[in-house]
C-alpha positions in Angstrom: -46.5 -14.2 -76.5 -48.7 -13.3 -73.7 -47.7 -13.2 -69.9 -50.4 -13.2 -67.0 -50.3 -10.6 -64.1 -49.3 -14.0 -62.1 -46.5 -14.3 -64.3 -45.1 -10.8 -63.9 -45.5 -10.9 -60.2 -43.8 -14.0 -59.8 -41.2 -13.0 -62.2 -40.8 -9.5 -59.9 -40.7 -11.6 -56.8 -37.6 -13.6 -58.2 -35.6 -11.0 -59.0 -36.2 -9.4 -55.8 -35.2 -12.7 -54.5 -31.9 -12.9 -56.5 -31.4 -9.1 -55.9 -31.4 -10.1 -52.3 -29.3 -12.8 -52.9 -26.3 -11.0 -54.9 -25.9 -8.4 -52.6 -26.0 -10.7 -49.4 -23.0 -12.4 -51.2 -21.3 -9.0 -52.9 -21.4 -7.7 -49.0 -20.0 -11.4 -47.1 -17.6 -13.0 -49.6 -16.7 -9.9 -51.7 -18.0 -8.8 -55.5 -15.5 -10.6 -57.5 -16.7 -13.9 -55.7 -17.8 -16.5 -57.9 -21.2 -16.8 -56.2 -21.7 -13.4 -56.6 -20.7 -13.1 -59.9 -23.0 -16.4 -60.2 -26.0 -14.6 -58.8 -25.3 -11.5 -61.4 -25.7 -13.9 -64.0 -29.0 -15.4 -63.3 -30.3 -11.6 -62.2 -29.2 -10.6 -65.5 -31.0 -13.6 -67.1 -34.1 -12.9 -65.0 -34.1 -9.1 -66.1 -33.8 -10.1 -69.5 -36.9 -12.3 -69.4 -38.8 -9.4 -67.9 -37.7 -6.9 -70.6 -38.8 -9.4 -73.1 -42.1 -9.9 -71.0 -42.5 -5.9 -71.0 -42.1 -5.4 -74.4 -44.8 -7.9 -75.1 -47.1 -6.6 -72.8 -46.8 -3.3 -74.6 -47.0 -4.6 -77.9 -50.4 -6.0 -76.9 -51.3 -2.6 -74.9 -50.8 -0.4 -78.1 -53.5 -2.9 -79.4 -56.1 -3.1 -77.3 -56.1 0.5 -75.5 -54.9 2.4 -72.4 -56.9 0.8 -69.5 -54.8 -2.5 -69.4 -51.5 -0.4 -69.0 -52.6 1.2 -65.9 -53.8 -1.9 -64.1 -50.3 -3.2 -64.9 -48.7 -0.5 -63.3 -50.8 -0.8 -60.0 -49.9 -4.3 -59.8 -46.3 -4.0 -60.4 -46.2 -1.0 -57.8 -47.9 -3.8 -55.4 -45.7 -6.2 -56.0 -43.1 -4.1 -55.4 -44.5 -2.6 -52.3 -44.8 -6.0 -50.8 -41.6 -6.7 -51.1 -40.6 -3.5 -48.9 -39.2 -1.8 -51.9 
């Protein structure tokens, strides 16, 4: 399956979101709190789907040369940048 740069940025922005989310949690209610343990779960489900979305980008990469792998990068470094990470 292919994934659009819009895809990938919106999945990064998520699990910044839910990153966010767990630790506000993890430092208020405590890390064995349900809504913490909650928010792990759906980060883990998120970073699941973006393994699965990497590994498919790469797949495609090996096949149709370098270039595409370095604007992927930039744009994942942006989104992450943005996001004051």
């Amino acid at each position: 399956m292919k994934y659009s740069i819009d895809e990938k940025q919106e999945l990064l922005e998520k699990i910044q979101t839910k990153r966010e989310e767990m630790t506000y949690y993890g430092q208020r209610l405590g890390l064995g709190a349900s809504e913490t343990i909650r928010c792990s779960q759906e980060l883990d489900q998120l970073l699941n789907k973006y393994q699965a979305m990497q590994q498919s980008f790469f797949r495609f990469v090996k096949r149709n040369g370098e270039s595409r792998v370095m604007s992927f990068v930039i744009m994942e470094r942006k989104v992450l940048t943005e996001s004051g990470k």
